[in-house]
FIZAFI-399605 format. One record per residue: x, y negated, z negated of N, C-alpha, C in turn. Coordinates in pm, whole numbers, plus 50000, padded with zeros to 5 digits. Example, Ala and Ser with C-alpha at 12.3 -4.5 7.8 and 13.67 -1.06 7.14 Angstrom:
BEGIN
513195056949220512305045049220513205033049220 512855022549292513675010649286512904999749213 
//
This chain:
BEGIN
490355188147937490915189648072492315183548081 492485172848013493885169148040494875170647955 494765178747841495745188647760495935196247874 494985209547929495395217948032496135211048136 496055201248229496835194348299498155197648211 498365187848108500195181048004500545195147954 500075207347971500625216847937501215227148054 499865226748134500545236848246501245232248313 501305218748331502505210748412504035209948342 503925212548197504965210848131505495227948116 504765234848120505025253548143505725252048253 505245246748351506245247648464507475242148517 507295232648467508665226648427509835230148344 509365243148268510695247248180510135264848229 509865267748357509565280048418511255282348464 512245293848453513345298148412513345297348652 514385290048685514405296948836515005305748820 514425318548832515705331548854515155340448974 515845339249104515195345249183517275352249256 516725357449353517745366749461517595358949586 518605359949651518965357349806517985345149814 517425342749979517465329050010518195315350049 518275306450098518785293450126518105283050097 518565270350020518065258049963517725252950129 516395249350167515965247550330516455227150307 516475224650232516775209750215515815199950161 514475208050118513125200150047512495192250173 511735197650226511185188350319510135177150265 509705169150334508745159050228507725162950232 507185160350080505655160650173504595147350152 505655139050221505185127750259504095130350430 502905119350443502855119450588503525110850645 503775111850742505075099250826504275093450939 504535085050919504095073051043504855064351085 505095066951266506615065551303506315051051372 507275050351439507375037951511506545033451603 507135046151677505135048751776504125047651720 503815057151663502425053751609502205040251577 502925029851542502655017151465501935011251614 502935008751704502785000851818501845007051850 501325020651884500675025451999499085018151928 499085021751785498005017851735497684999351757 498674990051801498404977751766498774972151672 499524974951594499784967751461500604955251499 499514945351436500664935751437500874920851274 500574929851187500674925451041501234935350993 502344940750884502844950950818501464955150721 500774948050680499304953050593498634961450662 498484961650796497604970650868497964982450899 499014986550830499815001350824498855011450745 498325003350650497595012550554495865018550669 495485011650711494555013450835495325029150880 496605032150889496595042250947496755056950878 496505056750762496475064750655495085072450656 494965087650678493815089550652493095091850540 494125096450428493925102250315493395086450226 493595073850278493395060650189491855057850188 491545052750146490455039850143490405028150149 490085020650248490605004350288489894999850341 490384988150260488874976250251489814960650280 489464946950326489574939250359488854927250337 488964918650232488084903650235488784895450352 489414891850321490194876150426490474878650569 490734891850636490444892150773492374894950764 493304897250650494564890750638495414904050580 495064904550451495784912550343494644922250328 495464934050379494184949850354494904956950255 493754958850194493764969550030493344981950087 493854987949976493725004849969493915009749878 493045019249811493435030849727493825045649825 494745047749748495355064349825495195079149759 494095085949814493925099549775493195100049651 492345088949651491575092249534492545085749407 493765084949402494635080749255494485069449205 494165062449283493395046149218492105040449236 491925028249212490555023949191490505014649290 489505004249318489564992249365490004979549294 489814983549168490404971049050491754975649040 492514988749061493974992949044494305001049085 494374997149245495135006649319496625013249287 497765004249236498885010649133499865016249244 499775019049369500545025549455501765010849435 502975025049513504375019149496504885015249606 505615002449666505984999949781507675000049746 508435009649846509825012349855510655006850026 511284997750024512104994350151513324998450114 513635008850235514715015150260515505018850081 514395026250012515015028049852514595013149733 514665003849805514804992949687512514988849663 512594989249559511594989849517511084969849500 509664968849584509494958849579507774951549533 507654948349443506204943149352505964938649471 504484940649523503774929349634502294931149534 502204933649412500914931749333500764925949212 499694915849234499344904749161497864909049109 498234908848961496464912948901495364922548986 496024932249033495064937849119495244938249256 495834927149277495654927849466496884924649494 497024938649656498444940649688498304928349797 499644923949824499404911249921501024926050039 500974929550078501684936450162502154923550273 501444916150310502344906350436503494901950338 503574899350218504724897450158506324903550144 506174914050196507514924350207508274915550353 509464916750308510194909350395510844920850532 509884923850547510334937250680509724929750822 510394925250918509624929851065509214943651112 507914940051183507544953551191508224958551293 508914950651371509854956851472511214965051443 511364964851320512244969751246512134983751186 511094984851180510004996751109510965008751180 511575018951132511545031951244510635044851141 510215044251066509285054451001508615046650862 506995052850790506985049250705506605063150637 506685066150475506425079850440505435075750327 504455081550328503235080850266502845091650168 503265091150035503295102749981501985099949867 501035112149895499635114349905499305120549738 500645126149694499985136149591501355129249464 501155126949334502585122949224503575131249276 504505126849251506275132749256506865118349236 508505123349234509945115449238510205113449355 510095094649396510515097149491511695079449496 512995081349501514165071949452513655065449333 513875076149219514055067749080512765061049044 511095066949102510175061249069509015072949094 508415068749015506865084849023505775079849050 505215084749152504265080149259502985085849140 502645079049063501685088149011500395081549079 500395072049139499275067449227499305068349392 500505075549424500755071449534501925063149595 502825062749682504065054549715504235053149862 504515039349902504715039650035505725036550054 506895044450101508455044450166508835037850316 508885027750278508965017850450510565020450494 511075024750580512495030950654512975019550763 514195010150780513635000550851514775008950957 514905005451078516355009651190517485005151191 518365006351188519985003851185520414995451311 520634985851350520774980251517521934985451575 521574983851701522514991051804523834985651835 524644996351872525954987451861525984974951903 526474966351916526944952551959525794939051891 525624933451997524974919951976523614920952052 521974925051964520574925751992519924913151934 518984909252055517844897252035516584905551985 515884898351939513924901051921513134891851926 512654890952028511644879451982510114887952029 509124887151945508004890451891507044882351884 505324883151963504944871351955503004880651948 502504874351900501144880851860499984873051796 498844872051901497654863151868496644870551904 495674868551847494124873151840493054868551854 491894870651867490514865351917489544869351859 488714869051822487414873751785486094869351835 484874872151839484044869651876483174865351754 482144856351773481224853251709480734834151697 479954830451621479824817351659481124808551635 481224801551783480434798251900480994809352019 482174816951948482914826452045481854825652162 482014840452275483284844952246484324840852289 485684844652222486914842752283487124826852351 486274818452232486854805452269487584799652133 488984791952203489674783552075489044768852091 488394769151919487524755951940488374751751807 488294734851823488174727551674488374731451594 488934725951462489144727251333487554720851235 486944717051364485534711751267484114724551326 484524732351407483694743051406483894751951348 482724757551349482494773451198482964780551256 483464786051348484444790951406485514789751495 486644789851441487354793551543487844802251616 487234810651597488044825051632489154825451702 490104825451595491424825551621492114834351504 492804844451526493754847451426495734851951504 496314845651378497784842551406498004824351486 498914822851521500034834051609500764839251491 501424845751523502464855051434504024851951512 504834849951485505984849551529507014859451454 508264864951544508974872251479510434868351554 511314863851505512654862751568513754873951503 514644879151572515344888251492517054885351589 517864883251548519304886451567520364893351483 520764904751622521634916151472522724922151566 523574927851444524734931351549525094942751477 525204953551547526224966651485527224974351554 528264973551424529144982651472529544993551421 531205002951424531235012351389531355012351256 531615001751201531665001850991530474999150936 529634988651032528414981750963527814976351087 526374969150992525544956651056525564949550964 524544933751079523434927851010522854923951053 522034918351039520584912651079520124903050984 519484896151081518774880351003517804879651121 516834876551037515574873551069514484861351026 513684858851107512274849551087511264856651131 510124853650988509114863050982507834848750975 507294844451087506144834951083504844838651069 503414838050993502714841250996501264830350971 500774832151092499304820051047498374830951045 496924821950987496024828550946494534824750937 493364824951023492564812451004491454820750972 491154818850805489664823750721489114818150765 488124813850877487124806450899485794814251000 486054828550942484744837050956483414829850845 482484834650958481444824550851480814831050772 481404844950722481184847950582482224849450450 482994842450498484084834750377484274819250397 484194816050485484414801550514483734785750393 482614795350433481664781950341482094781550187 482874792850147483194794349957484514783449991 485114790550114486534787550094486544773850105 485734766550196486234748950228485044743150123 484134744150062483384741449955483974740749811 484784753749801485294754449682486464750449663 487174748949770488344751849756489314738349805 489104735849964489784722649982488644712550085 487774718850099487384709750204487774707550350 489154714450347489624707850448489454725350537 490004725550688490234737750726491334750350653 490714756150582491814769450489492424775050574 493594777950581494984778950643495414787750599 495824803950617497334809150548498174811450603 499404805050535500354803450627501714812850608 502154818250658503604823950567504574818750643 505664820750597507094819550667508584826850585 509034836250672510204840850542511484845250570 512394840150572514024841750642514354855750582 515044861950646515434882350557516474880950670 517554887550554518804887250591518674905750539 519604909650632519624926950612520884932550654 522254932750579523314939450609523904949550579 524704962450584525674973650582526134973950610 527434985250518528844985050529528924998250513 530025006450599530295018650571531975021150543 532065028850441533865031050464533805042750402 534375050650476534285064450444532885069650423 532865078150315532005085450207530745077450222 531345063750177530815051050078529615042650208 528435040550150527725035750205526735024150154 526705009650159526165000850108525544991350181 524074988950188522864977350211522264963450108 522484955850161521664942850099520324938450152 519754939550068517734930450174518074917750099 517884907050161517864893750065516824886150129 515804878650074514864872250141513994860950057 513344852750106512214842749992511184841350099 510574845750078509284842050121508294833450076 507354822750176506494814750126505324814850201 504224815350134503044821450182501664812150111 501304803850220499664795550163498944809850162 497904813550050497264822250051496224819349956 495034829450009494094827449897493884841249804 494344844549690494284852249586493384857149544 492814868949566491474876749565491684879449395 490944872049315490764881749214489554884749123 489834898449083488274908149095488064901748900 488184896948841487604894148712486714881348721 487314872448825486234859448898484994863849012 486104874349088485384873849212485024864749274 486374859949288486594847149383487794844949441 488544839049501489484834849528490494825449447 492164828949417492234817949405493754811249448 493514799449532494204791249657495504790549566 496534800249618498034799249569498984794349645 500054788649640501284793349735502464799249666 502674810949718503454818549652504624817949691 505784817849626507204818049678507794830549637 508614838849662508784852449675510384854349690 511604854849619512614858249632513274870849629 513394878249691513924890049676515404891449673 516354899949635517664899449671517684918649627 518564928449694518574944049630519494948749729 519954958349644521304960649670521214978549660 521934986849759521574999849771523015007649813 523485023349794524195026949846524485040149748 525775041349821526455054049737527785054749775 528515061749657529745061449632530395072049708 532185067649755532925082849774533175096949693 531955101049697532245115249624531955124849681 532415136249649531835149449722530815153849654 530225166249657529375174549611529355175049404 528585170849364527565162349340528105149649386 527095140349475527565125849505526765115049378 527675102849396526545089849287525735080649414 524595081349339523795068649425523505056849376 523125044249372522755037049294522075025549370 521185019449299520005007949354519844996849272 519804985549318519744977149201519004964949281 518244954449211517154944349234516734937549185 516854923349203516084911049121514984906149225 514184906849162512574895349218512054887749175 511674875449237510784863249149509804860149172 508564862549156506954858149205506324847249148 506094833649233505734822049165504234819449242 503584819549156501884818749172501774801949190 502514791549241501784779649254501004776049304 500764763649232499324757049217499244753849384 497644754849445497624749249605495674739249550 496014727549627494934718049622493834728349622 492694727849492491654729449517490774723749407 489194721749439488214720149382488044717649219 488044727149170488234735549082489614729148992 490554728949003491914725048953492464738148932 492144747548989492314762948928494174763548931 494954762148852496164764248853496964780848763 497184790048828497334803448790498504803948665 499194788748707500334790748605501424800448561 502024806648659502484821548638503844826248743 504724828348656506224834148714506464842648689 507154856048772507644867848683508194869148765 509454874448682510664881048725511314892748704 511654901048792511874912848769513144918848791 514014927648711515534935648736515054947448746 515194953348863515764965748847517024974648872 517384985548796518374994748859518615005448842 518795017548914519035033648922520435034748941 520845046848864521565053748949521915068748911 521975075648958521725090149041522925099049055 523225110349009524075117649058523165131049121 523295132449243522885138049360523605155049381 523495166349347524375178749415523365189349448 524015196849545523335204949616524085222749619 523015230049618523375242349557522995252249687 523455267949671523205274149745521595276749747 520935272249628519595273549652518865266149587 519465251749522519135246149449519665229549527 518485219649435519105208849512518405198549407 519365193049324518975184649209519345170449200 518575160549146518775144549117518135144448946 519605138548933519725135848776519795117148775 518935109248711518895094748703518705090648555 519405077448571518435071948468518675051948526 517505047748420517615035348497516635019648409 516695010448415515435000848400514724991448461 513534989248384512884982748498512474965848400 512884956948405512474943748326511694937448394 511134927948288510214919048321510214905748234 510034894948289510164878048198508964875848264 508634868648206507394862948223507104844948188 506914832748248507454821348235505664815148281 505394809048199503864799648196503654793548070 502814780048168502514771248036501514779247915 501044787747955500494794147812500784801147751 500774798647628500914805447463500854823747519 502364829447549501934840947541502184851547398 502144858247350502724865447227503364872047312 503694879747438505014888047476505224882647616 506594879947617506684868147796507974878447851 508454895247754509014899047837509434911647830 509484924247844510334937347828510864941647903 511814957847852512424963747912512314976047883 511774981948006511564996948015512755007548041 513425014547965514435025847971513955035548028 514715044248162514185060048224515025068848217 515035081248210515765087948245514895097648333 514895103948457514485116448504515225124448582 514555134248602515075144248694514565154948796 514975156048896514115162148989514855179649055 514195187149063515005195049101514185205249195 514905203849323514035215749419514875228749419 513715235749408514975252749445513845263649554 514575268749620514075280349744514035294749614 513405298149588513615313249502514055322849634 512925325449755513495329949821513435322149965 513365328450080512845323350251511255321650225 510775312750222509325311750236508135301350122 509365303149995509115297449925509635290349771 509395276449808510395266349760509305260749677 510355255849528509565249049421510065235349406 509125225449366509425210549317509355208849177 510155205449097510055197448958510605185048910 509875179748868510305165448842509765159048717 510275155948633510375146348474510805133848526 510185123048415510675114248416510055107248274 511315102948156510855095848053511195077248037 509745072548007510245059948029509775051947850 510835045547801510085041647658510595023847693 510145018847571510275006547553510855004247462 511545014247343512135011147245510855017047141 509655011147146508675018347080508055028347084 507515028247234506205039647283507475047547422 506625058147419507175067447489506115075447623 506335070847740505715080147858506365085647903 505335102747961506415108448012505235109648128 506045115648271505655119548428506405127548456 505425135948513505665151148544505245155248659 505875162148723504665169248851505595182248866 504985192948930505615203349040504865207449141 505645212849158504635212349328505445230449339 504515235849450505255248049532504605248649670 505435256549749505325258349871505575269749923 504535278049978504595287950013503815294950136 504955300750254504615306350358504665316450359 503365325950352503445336050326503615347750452 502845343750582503225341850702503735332750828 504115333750924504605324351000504145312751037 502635316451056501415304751092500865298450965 501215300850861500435295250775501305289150684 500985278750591501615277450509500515268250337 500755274450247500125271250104501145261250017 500255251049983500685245649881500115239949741 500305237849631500035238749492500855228449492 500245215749350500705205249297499795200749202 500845200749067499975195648938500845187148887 500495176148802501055164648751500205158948620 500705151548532500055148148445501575135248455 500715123448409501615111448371500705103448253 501635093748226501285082548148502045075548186 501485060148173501405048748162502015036148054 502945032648006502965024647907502205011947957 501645003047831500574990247859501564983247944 502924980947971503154967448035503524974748139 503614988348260503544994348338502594989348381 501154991448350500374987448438500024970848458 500004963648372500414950948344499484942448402 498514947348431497384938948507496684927848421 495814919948453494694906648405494654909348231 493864921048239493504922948070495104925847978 495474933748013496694932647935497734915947892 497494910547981498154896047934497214885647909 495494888747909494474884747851494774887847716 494964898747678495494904047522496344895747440 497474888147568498514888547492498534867047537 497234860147527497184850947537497374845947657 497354848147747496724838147910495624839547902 495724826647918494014822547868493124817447981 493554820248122493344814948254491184814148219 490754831748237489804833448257488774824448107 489504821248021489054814047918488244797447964 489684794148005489534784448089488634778648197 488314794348265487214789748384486144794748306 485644795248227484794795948082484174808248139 485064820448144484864834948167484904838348008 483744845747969483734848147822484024864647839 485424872847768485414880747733486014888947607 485304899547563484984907347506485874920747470 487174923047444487594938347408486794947247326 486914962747408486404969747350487474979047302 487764987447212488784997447255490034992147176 490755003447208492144998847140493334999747328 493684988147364494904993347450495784999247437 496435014447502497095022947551497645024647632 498105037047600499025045647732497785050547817 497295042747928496715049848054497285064048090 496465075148139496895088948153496245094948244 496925099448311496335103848456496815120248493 495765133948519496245141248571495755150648680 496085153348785496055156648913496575168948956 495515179549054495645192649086495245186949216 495735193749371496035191249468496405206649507 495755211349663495755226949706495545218149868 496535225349915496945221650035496645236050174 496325241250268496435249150351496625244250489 498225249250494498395244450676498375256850748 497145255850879497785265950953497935262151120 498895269151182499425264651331498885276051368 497445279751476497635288851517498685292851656 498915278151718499835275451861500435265751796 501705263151944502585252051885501765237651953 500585236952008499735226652031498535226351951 498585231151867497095229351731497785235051606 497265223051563497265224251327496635219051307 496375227251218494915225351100495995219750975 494675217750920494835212850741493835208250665 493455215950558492555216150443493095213050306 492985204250283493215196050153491825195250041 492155201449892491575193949797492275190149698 491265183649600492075175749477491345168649412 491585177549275490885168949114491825159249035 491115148349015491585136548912491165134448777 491565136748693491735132748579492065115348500 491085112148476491895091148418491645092248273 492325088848192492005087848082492185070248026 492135061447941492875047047866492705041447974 491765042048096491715032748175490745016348180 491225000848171490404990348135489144992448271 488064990748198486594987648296485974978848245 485934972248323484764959448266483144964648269 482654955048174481324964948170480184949448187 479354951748209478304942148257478594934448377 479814932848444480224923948537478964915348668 478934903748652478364897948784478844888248771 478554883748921479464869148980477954859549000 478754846149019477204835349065477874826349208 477464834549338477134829349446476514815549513 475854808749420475294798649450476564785049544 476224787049664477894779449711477394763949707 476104759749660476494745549664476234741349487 476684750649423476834747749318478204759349233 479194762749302480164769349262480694769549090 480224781749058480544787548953481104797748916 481814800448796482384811948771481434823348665 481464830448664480914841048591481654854848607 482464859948437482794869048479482104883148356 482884892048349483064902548268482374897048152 481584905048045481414899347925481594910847849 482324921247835483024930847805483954938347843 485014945247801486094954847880486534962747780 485544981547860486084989847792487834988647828 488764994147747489784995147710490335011547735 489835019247767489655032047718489035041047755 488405037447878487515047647957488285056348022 487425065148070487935083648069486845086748226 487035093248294486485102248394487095109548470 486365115048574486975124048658486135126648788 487075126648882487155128549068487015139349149 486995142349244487115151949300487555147549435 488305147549567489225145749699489135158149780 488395157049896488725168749933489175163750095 489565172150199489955165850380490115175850430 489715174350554490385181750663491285175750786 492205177950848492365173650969492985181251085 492945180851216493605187751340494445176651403 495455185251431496075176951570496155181251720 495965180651811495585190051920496715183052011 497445192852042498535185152230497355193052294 496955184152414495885191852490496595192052602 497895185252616498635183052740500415176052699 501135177452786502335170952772501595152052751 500945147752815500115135952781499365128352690 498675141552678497125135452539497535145252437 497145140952324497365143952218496455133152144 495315145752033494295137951980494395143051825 494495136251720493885136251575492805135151542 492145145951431491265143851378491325145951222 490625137351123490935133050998489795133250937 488975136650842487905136650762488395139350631 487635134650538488055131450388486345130150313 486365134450203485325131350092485855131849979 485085117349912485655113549754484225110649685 484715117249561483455117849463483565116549309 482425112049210482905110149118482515115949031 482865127748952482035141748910481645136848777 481805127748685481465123848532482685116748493 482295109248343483245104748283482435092848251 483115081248240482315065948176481385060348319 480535055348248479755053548359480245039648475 480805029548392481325019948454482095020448556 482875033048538483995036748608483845046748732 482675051448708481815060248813481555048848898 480555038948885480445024148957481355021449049 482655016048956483785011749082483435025449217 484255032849147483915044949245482795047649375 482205039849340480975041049467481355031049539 482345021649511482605007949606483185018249697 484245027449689484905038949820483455040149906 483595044750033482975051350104483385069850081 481775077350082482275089450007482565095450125 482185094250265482725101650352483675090350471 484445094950502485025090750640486035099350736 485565092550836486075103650955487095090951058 488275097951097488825091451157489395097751304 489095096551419489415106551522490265097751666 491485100551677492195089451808492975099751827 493145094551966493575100452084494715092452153 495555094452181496645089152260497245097052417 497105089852532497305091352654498495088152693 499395092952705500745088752792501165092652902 500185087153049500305094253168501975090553209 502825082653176504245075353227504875070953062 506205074353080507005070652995507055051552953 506405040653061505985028753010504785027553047 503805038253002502735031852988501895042652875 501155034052745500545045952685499085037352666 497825045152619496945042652588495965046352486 495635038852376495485046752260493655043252230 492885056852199491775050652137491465054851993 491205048051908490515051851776489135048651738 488495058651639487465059451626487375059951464 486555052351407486025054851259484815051351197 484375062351079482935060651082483455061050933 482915055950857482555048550707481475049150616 480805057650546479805057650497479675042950396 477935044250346477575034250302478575032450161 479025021150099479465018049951478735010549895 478375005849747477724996549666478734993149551 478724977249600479644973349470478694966649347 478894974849272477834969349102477874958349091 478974950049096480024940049041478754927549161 478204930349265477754918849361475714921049308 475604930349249474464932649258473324922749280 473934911049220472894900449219472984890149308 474014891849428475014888449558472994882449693 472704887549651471474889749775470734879349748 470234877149601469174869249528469594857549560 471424853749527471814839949499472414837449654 472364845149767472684835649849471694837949990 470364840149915469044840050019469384854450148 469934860050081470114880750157471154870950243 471654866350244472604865250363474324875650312 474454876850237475274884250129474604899050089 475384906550062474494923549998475534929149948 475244931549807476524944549749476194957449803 474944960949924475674973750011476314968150090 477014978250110478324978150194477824989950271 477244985950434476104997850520477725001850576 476725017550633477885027350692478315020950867 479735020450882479825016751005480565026251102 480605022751247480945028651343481935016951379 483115023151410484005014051471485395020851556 485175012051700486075015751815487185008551870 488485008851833489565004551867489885010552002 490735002252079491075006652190492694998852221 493935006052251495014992152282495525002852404 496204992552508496854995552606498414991552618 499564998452629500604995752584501314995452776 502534989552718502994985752907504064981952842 505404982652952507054982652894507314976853086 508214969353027508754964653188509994963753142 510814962553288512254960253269513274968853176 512834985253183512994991153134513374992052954 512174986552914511254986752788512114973852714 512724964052812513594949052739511914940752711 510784945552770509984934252746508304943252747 508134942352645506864955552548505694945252591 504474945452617503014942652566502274950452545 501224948452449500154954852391499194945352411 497724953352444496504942752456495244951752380 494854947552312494284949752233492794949252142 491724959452184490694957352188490224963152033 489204953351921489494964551825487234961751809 486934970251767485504969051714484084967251874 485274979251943484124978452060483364984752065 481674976252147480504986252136480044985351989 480674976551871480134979251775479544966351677 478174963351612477614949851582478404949851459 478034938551418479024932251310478744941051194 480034938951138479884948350985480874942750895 480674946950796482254942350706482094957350586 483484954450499484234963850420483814952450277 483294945550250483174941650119482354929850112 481254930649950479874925750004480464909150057 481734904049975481984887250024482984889450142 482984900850199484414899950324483884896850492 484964894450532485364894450648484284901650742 483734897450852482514897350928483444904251038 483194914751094483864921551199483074921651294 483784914551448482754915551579484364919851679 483574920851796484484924351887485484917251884 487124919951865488194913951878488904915952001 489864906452048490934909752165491804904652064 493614915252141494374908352040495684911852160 496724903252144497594903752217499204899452180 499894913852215501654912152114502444911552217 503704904452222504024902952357505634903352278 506674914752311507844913052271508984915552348 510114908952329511354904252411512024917252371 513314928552419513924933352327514944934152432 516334924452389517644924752456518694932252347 519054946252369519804953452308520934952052364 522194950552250523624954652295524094947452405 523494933252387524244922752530525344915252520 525994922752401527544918552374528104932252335 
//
C-alpha cells in the first residue's frame, strides 16, 4: 500500500500542466479558519483551547490546563507531530510528546484568524504531514491602543459549588486569573506592540491532586506562567518586515506518556524570529528566520526527578515567490538545527537538516485547479522526501470535489521524541529504574494519506460536506507491554519493557458537516467525524482506541444586536480505552478506570460589548446539565463550570 501511495503521488508530481485558457484563481486554502469571532463567541480564554474548536481533531486534557490533540487521524496520542506557525515563523511548543500550546507567546486578543490545515501540503517552508496550525495575529490600529484582558473561572465539585476556599482544601475550585496587558501603536510605515501574558493555574481537582501534592511537592501545585512579547513592523515600499521576540516562564507539570506521570518543570522559553520580504517585482523573495531555547528545569519534587534538558533551535527559509497567468509557484530552500545541552552522556547533542522544496498551484482551466508540492530534507547522510497534490474540482456551480494524496518521510531526528535520544544515551527513564528494551532497527518513519472531499451549497444559507480518508504509518516507535503503578501512597514508576521500533498500520477518517444561516441572526454548525483502525501492529491499533471512534459536535450562535451574541455548544464523545492504564482500577480501589465512558457535554457563553465595544464581557457556562466525566483515565474531573473574561479595549487614543 505505501509503494502505491510514493508512486502515484510522485506520477503526479511530474504530471506535464498543459492545459488552454483559464485564470490562476489565487489557490484558495484549504485550510479551516477560525476567526476572531469564533474564538470569543466560543469563550476562549487560554490559546490551548483553540484546538476544542476543531472538528476534524481529537482532544483530550489531563491538568484541566494544556489540551492535546491529534488532527484528522495523522497522529497518535504518543505523537501528535502537528506544526505550530505564528504569523509564518515556526515555533516548537513539543516536548517528548506533549504539546504545551499556553507556551506560544500570542495574546489571544491579538488572534485575527487561525488556519487549520486538515490534510499534508506546503505550508511557509514546512509540510504538514501531520497537520499544521497557522496562528495570524492583527496589525494595531493607527495611533496609540490599550488592552487590558482579565479572565477567571469556577468549577464545581467538593466542597464547591462556586466557592473560593483555602489552599488546605481538596478543592478549590478555582481556575486562573489570567491576565493580559497589551500596548501598541501603528502607523503609516509600521507598528509595535509589547505585551504581558500572565497565567495561573490550580490542579487541585481531586482526581489529579492527590499524585500531584504526594508525589510531587506537598505543598499546593501551582502553574504559573508569565511572558513579556514584544511584536514589531516596518514597511518601506515593496519591502515588508516583522520581529516576535519573547521568553516565557512557566511552573508546569510535564505529562509524560513513557512514566505516565507527571513531571514538575519550570520551563523558560526564549523565542526571537524574524519575517518579511524584499523590494521585488514579479517573482518576489521572502524570507524567515528563528532562534529558540527550551529549558526543562528542575522544579522541587519528591522524587528528585530532574529532566536535565536544553535545546536549541535555528531556523531559516527563503523563497522566491512568482505568479503566472495560470500558474502560481514557491521555490525554497532552507534549515532547520538543533543543539542539544544535558548532563548526560549523549552520542549526538546536535544536527542540521538541509531543504529544498517546491510548491506549485496551476488552474488548467475555470473550475479546476491543481496543488503540487516536494520537499527534500537530508542530513548530509539520509535523505526524506514529502510530497502531496491535491486537485480541485467544480464541476458544477453548487458543488465542488476534491482529491489529495501524499506520501512523506521522516528522518530519526525530525521526529526526535523520548526513544530516539533514549538511543542515543539519556538515560532519564533508566534512572527512574524504567527498564527498556529496543526492538527493531530506527528509521525513516513514513506516512501516506488519501483524502476525498465533497462540498455542496445547495443555497447561499446551507453547506454540506463529506469527508473521507485513509492512513498509512509505517517505522513508527510503540511500546509494547506498557503499565503504570498507581499505588499513591507508595509512588512508583513503571514503564515500557519493550519498544517496537518499526511498527506499520493503517486508518481509516471519515466526517460530515452542515452549516445552516437560518436567519440574518442564528446560524448553526454541525460536525460528525469517525476514526478507525483497519489492521497493522497490534500495539498501535491500542493507542488508537484511546481516540473516541465517534464524535459529534453541533453549536449554534444567536446574534439578536450587533453587542450582544449568544453561543451554545454541544458534544458527544464516544467511549475510549487506554491499554497503557489497564491495571489503573485494581491499584487505586476503581476510583481510576482506563475506560474512558462516552460523554455528553453542554457549553453555553453569553457575550455583551458596552461603550461601543471599548469594554467586551463574556460569561461563561461550560459542562451544563452534565455529571462528571473526564477525557483521560488520570485526567481532569469535569463538573459544571462558570467562567468569566472581562476586557478593556481603548483604540487609537493618540
Amino acid at each position: 500500500m505505501i509503494g502505491w501511495f510514493r508512486n502515484f503521488a510522485i506520477m503526479m508530481l511530474l504530471l506535464p500542466a498543459l492545459s488552454s485558457g483559464g485564470n490562476f484563481e489565487g489557490g484558495k486554502s484549504p485550510a479551516r479558519i477560525i476567526t476572531a469571532a469564533m474564538i470569543r463567541e466560543a469563550g476562549i480564554s487560554r490559546i490551548s483551547e483553540i484546538l476544542t474548536l476543531i472538528p476534524e481533531a481529537r482532544f483530550w486534557n489531563i491538568d484541566g490546563f494544556s489540551w492535546q490533540a491529534a488532527i484528522n487521524g495523522l497522529g497518535t496520542v504518543r505523537s501528535p507531530g502537528w506544526i505550530v506557525l505564528v504569523d509564518g515563523l515556526r515555533i516548537d511548543v513539543e516536548q517528548f510528546g506533549t504539546i504545551s500550546m499556553n507556551l506560544l507567546p500570542v495574546p489571544i486578543e491579538t488572534i485575527d484568524s487561525v488556519e487549520v490545515y486538515t490534510t499534508p501540503c506546503m505550508v511557509e517552508g514546512y509540510f504538514s504531514d501531520a497537520g499544521l496550525i497557522h496562528i495570524h495575529t492583527t496589525k494595531p490600529k493607527e495611533g496609540l491602543s490599550l488592552v487590558y484582558r482579565f479572565s477567571v473561572g469556577n468549577e464545581t465539585g467538593d466542597p464547591g459549588p462556586f466557592a473560593y476556599t483555602g489552599r488546605e482544601a481538596e478543592n478549590i475550585d478555582k481556575t486562573g486569573p489570567d491576565v493580559t496587558s497589551i500596548a501598541e501603536y501603528g502607523g503609516r510605515r509600521g507598528f509595535s506592540r509589547a505585551a504581558l501574558i500572565v497565567q495561573n493555574h490550580h490542579p487541585t481537582d481531586p482526581a489529579i491532586n492527590a499524585r500531584y501534592e504526594r508525589n510531587f511537592s506537598h505543598d499546593h501545585p501551582v502553574q504559573q506562567g508569565m511572558a513579556p512579547v514584544l511584536n514589531a513592523g516596518y514597511r518601506w515600499g515593496k519591502s515588508e518586515h516583522t520581529l516576535l521576540a519573547s521568553h516565557m516562564r512557566l511552573d508546569d507539570f510535564l505529562h509524560m506518556h513513557p512514566i505516565g506521570r507527571e513531571a514538575p518543570v519550570t520551563m523558560h522559553m526564549t523565542f526571537a524570529g524574524l519575517a518579511g520580504s524584499l523590494e521585488t517585482d514579479n517573482p518576489g523573495i521572502r524570507y524567515r528566520a528563528s532562534y529558540q531555547a527550551l529549558d526543562l528545569g528542575k522544579r522541587r519534587n519528591d522524587h528528585r526527578l530532574d529532566l536535565d534538558w536544553r535545546e536549541e533551535e535555528l531556523r531559516a527559509e527563503v523563497e522566491v515567490e512568482g505568479v503566472g497567468r495560470r500558474t502560481k509557484f514557491t521555490l525554497g530552500t532552507g534549515l532547520d538545527g538543533l543543539r542539544i545541552s544535558s548532563g548526560y552522556e549523549l552520542a549526538e547533542r546536535e544536527y542540521i537538516h538541509w531543504k529544498g522544496y517546491v510548491k506549485l498551484l496551476h488552474a488548467f482551466r475555470r473550475g479546476l485547479d491543481q496543488s503540487l508540492d516536494l520537499m527534500i530534507v537530508t542530513d548530509g547522510d539520509e535523505t526524506a522526501l514529502k510530497t502531496a497534490a491535491g486537485w480541485r474540482w467544480k464541476p458544477i456551480d453548487r458543488i465542488n470535489l476534491g482529491l489529495s494524496v501524499s506520501y512523506s518521510e521522516r528522518l530519526e531526528g525530525e521526529d526526535g521524541g523520548l526513544w530516539y535520544w533514549s538511543g542515543r544515551g539519556y538515560d532519564l527513564l533508566s534512572d527512574l529504574g524504567v527498564t527498556t528494551a529496543m526492538e527493531g532497527k530506527q528509521a525513516k518513519t513514513r506516512r501516506s494519506t488519501l483524502d476525498l472531499t465533497l462540498d455542496y451549497t445547495p443555497s447561499e444559507a446551507v453547506g454540506l460536506r463529506v469527508t473521507g480518508g485513509l492512513r498509512d504509518f509505517r517505522g513508527q516507535p510503540v511500546a509494547q507491554g506498557e503499565e503504570f503503578d498507581y499505588r499513591l501512597e507508595n509512588p512508583s514508576f513503571f514503564g515500557a519493557n519493550s519498544v517496537v521500533l518499526d511498527a506499520g498500520g493503517r486508518a481509516a477518517v471519515c466526517g460530515t458537516g452542515a452549516q445552516i444561516h437560518w436567519s440574518e441572526q442564528v446560524m448553526q454548525r454541525l460536525d460528525y467525524s469517525y476514526w478507525t483502525y483497519l489492521g497493522g501492529n497490534k500495539r498501535l491499533g491500542e493507542t488508537w482506541r484511546a481516540f473516541p471512534g465517534h464524535q459529534l459536535i453541533s453549536s449554534v450562535s444567536y446574534r439578536p444586536a450587533t453587542s450582544f451574541a449568544v453561543r451554545a455548544r454541544l458534544i458527544y464523545r464516544s467511549a475510549a480505552y487506554w491499554r497503557d492504564f489497564e491495571s489503573i482500577g485494581v491499584q487505586t480501589g476503581n476510583r481510576l478506570d482506563a475506560q474512558v465512558n462516552d460523554a455528553l457535554s453542554f457549553d453555553l457563553s453569553l457575550l455583551k460589548n458596552f461603550w461601543h465595544e471599548r469594554i467586551r464581557a463574556t460569561v461563561g457556562f461550560r459542562d451544563l446539565f452534565t455529571p462528571e466525566y473526564n477525557l483521560h483515565p488520570i485526567g481532569w474531573s469535569y463538573n459544571l463550570g462558570f467562567y468569566l473574561t472581562l476586557g478593556v479595549y481603548l483604540d487609537s487614543i493618540l
